[in-house]
C-alpha positions in Angstrom: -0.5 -14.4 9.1 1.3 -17.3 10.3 0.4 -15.4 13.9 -2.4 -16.0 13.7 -2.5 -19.8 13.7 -2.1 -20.0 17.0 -5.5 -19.2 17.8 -7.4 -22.2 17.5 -10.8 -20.5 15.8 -8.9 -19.8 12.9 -8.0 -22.6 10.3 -5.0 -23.9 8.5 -7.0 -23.2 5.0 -7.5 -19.3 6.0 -3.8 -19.2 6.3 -3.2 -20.7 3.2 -6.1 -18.6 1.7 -4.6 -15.2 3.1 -0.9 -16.2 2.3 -1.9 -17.0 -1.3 -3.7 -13.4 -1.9 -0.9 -11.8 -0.3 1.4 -13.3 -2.3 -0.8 -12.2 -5.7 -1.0 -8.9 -4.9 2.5 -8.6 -3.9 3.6 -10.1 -7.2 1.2 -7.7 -9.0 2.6 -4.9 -7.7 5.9 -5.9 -8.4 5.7 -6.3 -11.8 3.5 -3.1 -12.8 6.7 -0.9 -10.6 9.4 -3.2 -12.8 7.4 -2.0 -15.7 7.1 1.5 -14.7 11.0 1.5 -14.1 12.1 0.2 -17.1 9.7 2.7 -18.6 10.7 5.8 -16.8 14.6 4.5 -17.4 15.7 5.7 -20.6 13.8 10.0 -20.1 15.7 10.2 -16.8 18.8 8.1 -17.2 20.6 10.5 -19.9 21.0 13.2 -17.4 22.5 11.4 -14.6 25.7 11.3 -15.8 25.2 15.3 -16.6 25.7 16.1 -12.8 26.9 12.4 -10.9 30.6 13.5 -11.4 30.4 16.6 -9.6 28.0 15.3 -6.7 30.4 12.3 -6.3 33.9 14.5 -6.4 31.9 17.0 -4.0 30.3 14.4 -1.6 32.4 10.9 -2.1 30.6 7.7 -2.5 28.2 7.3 0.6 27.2 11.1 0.9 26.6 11.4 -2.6 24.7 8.0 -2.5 23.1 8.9 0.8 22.0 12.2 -1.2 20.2 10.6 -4.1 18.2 8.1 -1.9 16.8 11.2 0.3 15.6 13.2 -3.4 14.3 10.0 -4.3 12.1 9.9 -0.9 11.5 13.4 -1.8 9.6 13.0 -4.9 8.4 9.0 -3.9 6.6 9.9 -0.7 4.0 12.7 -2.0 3.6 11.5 -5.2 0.6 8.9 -4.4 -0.8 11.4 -2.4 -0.8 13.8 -5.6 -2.0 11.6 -8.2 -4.6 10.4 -6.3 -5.6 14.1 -5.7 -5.0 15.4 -9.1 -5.8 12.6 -11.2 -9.0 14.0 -12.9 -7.6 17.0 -13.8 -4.2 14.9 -15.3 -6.6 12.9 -17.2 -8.4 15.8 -18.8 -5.6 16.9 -20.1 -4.0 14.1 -21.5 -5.7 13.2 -24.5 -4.3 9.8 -24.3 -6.3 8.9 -20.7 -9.1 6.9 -20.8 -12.2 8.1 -18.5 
């Protein structure tokens, strides 16, 4: 955005105006992703230890590390794609989903 101010058309206050929405939305975001991590932390984080001893005795420290972030990719990268695809027939079936 900051670009953008050197064109002369466009004014200081636009900047301000685009910066200050960008900011919001980024904060937004941020916090509802916080709150679906410390949600989703305590389900998944009792079976990490199940199998982290044998992946880092197997693989050492930066394979075993480099390992996790690729399954997380994995399962991060479609899964907009499939909620936004499946979502009406997720919410029938939930009883607890409004609409």
């Amino acid at each position: 955005m900051a670009g953008q101010r050197s064109i002369a058309a466009i004014r200081l206050r636009l900047i301000l105006v685009g910066a200050v929405l960008f900011g919001t939305g980024t904060t937004i975001a941020f916090q509802l992703l916080w709150r679906l991590v410390l949600f989703l932390h305590p389900p998944h984080g009792f079976g990490f230890p199940l199998f982290a001893p044998y992946i880092y005795n197997a693989l050492h420290y930066g394979w075993g590390n480099t390992l996790l972030a690729f399954v997380v990719k994995a399962i991060e990268v479609p899964a907009p794609f499939f909620l936004w695809n499946f979502d009406k027939k997720l919410r029938k079936k939930s009883p607890f989903a409004a609409g």
